[in-house]
N, C-alpha and C positions, 0 to 999 in steps of 0.2 A: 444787413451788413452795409455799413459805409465805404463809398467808393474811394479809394488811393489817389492820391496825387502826387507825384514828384515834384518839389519846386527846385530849380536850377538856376540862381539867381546870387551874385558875389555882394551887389546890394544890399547892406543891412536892413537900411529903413524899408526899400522898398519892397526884399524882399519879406520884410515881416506884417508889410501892410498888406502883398497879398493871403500873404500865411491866416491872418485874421477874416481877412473877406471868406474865403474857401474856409478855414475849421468855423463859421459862425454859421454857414451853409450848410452843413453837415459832412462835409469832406474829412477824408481822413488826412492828415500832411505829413509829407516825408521831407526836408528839407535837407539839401547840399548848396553850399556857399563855391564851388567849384566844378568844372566837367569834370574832371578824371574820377572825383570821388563818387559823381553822379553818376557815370557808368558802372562803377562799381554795385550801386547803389540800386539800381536798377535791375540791375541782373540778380542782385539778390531778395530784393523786394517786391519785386512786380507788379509795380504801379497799374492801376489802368487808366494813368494819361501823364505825361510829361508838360509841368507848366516852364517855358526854357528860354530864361533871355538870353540875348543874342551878343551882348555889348557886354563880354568878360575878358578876364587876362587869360594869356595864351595857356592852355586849347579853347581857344573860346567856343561859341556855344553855334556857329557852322561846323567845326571839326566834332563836338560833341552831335550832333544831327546826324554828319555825315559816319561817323561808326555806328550811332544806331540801325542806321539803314541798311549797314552793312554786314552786321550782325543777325542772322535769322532767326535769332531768338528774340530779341528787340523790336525788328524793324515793324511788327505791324504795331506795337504800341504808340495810340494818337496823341500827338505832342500840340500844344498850341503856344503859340511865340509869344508872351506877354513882354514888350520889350519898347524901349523908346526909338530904338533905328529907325530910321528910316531912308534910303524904301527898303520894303519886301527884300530879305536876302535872294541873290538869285539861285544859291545852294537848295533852298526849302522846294520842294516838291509843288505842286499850283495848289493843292486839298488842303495843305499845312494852313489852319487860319491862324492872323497876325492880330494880336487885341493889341493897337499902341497904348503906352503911357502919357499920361495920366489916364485909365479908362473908366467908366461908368461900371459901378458894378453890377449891374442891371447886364449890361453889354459883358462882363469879363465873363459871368454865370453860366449866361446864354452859348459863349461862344464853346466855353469847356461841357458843358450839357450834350449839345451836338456833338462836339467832338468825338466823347466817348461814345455818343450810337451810330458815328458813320461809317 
């Protein structure tokens, strides 16, 4: 069985360019073009990992972080930040890894790999 992914990403291209990297890997993809729907989304689908850019229209994607975390049904699912901000939100936890854009997919693989076994 293939692992789930959440992508949370308002970005079309970019977020279809991850969508591609991840389903060509064997990932299963859930895709939301917005947080609120992405909570939604999540709670009903149970990913096991959150891919979450940071840089969306309001709730953006600290406020989408900051209710996972606050939710106990959520908070232990591992999220990794594939996003162009920079720097490091100061909201995200220090475990939270950040893959910037544009990243290597070699590097984007690796970071969600771990993710999921930490």
């Amino acid at each position: 069985m293939s692992k789930r992914i959440l992508v949370v990403d308002c970005n079309t291209e970019e977020r279809q360019s991850l969508c591609d990297v991840l389903s060509a890997n064997g990932y299963e993809v859930i895709v939301t073009s917005c947080t609120k729907e992405g909570l939604e989304v999540i709670r009903t689908q149970k990913p096991d990992l959150v891919a979450l850019e940071m840089n969306m229209p309001s709730p953006g994607g600290t406020i989408f972080y900051a209710r996972m975390r606050r939710d106990p049904a959520l908070r232990n699912t591992p999220v990794v930040v594939v996003s162009s901000v920079s720097p490091r939100p100061a909201a995200l936890r220090k475990g939270v890894p950040v893959v910037q854009r544009p990243a290597a997919t070699e590097t984007l693989l690796d970071t969600v790999s771990r993710a999921m076994v930490a």
